[in-house]
Structure formats: C-alpha cells, structure tokens
Residue frames relative to the residue before (quaternion, step in Angstrom):
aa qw qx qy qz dx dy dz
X 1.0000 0.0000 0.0000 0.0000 0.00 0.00 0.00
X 0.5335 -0.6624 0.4683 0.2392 3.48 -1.33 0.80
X 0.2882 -0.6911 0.6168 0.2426 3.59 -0.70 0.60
X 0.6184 -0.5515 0.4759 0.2949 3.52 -1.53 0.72
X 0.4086 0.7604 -0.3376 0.3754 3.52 1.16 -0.08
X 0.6121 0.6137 -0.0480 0.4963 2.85 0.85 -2.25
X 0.8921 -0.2737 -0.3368 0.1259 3.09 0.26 -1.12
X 0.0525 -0.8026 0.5636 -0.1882 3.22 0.74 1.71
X 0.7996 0.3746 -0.1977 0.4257 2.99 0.73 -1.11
X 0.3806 0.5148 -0.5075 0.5768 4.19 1.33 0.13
X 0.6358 0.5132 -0.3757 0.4374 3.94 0.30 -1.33
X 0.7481 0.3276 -0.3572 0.4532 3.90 0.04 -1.29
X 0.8428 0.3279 -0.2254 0.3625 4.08 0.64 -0.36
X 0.6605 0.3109 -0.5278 0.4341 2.79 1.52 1.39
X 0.2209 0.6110 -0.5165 0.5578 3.38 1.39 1.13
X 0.8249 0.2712 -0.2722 0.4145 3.45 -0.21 -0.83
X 0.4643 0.6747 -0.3713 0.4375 3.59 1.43 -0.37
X 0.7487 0.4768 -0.0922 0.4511 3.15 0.74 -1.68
X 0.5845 0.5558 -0.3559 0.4719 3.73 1.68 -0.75
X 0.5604 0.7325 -0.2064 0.3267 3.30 1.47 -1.03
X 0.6364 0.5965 -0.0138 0.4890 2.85 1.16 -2.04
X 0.5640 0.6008 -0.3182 0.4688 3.92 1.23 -1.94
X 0.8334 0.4449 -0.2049 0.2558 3.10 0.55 -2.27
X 0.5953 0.5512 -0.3321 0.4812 3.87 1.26 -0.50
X 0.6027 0.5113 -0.4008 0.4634 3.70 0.91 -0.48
X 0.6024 0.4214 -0.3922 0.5529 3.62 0.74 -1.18
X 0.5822 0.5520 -0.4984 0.3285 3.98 -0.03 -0.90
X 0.6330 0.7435 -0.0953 0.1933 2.95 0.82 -1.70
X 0.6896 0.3466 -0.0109 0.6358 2.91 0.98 -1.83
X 0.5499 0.5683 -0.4543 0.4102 3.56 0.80 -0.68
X 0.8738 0.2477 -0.2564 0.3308 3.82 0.60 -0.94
X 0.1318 0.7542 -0.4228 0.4848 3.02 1.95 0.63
X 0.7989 0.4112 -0.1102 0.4249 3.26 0.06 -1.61
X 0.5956 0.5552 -0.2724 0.5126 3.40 0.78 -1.11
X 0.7070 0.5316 -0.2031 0.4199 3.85 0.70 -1.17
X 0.7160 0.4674 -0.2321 0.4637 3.45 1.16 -0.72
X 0.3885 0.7685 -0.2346 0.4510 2.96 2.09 -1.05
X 0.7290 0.4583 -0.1030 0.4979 3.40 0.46 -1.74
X 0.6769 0.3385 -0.2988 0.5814 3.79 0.18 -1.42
X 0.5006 0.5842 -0.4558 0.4476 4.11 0.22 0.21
X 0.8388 0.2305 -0.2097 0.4465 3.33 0.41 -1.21
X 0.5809 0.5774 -0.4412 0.3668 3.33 1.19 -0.27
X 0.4298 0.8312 -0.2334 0.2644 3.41 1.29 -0.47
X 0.5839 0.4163 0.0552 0.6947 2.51 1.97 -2.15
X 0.6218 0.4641 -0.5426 0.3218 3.62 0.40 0.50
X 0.7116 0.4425 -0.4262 0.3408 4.15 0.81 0.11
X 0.5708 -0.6909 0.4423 0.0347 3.26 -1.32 -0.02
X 0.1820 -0.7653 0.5919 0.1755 3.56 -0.15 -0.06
X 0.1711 -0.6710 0.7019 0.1668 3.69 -2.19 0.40
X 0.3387 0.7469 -0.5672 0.0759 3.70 0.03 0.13
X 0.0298 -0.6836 0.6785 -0.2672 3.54 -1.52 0.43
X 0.3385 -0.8466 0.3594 0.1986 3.28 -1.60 0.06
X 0.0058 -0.8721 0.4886 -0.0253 3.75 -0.32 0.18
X 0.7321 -0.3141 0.1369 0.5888 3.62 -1.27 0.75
X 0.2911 -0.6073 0.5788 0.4598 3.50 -1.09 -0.24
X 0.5905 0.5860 -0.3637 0.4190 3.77 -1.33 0.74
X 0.5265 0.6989 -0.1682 0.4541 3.15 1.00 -1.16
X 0.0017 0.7178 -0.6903 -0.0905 3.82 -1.14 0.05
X 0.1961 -0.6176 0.7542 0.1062 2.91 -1.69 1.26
X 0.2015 -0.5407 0.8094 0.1094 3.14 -1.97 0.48
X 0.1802 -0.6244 0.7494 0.1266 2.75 -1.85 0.50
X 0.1595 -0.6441 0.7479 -0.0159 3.97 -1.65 0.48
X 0.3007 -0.7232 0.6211 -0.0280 3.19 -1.44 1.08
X 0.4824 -0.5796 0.6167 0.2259 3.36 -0.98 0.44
X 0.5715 0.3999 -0.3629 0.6179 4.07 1.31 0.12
X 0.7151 -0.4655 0.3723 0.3651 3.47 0.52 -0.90
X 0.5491 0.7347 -0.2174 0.3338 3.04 1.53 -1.03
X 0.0565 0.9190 -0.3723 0.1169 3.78 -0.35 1.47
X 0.0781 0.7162 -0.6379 0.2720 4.05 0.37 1.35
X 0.1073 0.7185 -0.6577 -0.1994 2.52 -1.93 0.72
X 0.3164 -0.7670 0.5284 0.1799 3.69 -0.59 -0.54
X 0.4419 -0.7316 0.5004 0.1380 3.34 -1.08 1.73
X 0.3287 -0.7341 0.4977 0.3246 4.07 -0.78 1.44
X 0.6122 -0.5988 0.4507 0.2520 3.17 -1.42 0.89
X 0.8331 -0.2375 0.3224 0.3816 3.46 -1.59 -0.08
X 0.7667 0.4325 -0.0441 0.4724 3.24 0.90 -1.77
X 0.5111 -0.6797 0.3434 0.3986 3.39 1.50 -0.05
X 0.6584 0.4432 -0.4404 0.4197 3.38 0.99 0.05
X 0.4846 -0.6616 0.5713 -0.0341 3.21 -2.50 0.42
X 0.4028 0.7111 -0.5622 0.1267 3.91 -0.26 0.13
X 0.4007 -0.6550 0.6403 0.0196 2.77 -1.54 1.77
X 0.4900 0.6717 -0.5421 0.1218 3.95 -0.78 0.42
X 0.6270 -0.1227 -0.7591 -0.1249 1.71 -2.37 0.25
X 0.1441 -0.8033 0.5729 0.0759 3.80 -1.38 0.83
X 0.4282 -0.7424 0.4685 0.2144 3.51 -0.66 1.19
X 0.3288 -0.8240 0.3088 0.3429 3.31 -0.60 1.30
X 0.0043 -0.6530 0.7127 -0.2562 3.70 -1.26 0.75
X 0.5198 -0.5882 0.5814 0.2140 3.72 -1.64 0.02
X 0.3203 -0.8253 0.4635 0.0382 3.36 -0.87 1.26
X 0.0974 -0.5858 0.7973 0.1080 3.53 -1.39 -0.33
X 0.2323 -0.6665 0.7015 -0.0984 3.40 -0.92 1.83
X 0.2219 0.6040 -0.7623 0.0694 3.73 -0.72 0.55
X 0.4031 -0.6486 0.6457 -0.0030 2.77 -1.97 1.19
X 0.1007 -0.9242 0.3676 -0.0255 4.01 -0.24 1.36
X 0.2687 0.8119 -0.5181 -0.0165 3.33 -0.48 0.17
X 0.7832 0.0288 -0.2454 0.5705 3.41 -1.74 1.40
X 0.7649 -0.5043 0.1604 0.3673 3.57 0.78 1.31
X 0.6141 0.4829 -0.3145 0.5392 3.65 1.34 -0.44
X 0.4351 -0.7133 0.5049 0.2167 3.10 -1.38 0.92
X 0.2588 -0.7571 0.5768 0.1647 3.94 -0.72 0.89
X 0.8496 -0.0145 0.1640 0.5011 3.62 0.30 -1.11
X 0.5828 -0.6849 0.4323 -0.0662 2.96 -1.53 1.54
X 0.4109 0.6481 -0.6404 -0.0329 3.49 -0.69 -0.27
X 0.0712 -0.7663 0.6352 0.0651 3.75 -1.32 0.94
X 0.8034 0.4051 -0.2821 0.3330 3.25 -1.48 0.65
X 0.2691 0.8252 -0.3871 0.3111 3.07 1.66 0.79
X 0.0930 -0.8461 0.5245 -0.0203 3.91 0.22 1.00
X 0.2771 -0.6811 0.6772 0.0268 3.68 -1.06 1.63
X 0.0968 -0.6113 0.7846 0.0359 3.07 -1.63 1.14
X 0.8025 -0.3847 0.3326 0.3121 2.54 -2.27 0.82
X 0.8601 0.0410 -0.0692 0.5038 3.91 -1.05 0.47
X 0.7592 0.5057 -0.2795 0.2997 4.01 0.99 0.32
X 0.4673 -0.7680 0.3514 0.2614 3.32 -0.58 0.16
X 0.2846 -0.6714 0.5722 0.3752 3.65 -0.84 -0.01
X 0.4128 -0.4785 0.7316 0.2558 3.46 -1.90 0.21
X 0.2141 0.6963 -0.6849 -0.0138 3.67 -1.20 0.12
X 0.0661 0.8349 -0.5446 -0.0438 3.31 0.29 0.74
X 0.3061 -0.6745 0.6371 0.2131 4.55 -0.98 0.67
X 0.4090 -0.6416 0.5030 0.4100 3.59 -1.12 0.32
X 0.2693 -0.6542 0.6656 0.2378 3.91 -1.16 0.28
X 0.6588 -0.4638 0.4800 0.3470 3.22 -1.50 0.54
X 0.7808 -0.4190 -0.0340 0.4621 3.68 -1.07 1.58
X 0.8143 -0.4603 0.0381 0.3516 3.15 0.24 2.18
X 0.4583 0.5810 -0.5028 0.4467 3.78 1.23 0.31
X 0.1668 -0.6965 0.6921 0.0895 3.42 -0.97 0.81
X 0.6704 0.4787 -0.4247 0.3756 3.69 0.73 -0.72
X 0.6836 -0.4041 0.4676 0.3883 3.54 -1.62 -0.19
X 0.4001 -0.6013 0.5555 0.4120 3.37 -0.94 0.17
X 0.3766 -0.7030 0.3610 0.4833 3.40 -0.98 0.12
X 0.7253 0.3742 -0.4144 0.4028 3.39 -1.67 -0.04
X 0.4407 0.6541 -0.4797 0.3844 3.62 1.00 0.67
C-alpha cells in the first residue's frame, strides 16, 4: 500500500511538471505572436510609383539602393510600379528604347505612394481608340 507521503510527493512533481509544460506554451505563443508582429510591419515597409503617361510607353524606375522595375502604361494611360523598397528614385519615362523624360529625387515613405505623372501629347494620356 501507498503511503500519503508518496503521494504528496507524485502531486508536487506533477505541478511543477505541468508549470514546466504551462511555461513553454506561453513561450511559445509569445514568439508566435511576436513573429506575426514583425512580418506585419514589414508588410508596411514598401511603396508604390504610379501616375500617368502616353499609353504604350514604359516607365522604369531606379533607386538610389539599386533597386530597378519597370512597367509598360496601359491603354488608359496609366502606370503602377510596386511593391518598391523605400529609398529615392529617378522615374524616367521611355519610348522605342530612348529615354524622353526624367524625374529625380522621388522619395518613398513607409505605407505611401508616389504620383509621377509625364506630360501626353495635348493632355490625352489614353490611346486613341481603335489603336
């Protein structure tokens, strides 16, 4: 037969088992939480260029990091470069491979975007139709 001793002493070492066990779950979930925490804010760290310009046309963007994309304007005359790491740009605005227009010093904030808009021929950016 078991003595009440015994099982005091099964009781105190599964308490502290179970504290053991308590304290790794909280840990656990703590860097769970902490991890989503992070991959959140990185989320909020790009940026976007968009704006308008002949349609047809291709803008590039260039970073002051290095960072280089561009993107062909639509029918409708519009453009949007993303996701863009923030840093300071140079927007140039090409066609048939030669650059036409410039814009420098274009600075991305956290969670915002830039305008960069190019002029179009007597302000129509879209295609004509049946083009």
């Amino acid at each position: 037969m078991k003595s009440i001793e015994h099982f005091e002493t099964n009781s105190h070492q599964r308490r502290a088992a179970l504290s053991v066990w308590g304290m790794a779950i909280a840990a656990a979930l703590s860097l769970y939480g902490m991890t989503a925490l992070t991959t959140a804010q990185a989320q909020g760290t790009t940026a976007s260029i968009f704006g308008q310009a002949p349609a047809g046309a291709t803008v590039t963007v260039h970073s002051t990091t290095g960072v280089r994309r561009h993107a062909t304007v639509d029918a409708k005359g519009h453009y949007l470069i993303k996701p863009l790491s923030l840093s300071v740009y140079t927007v140039m605005l090409e066609k048939d491979g030669k650059t036409i227009e410039t814009r420098s010093n274009i600075p991305l904030t956290v969670g915002g975007g830039a305008e960069v808009d190019f002029a179009c021929p007597n302000d129509q950016c879209a295609a004509p139709e049946g083009s």
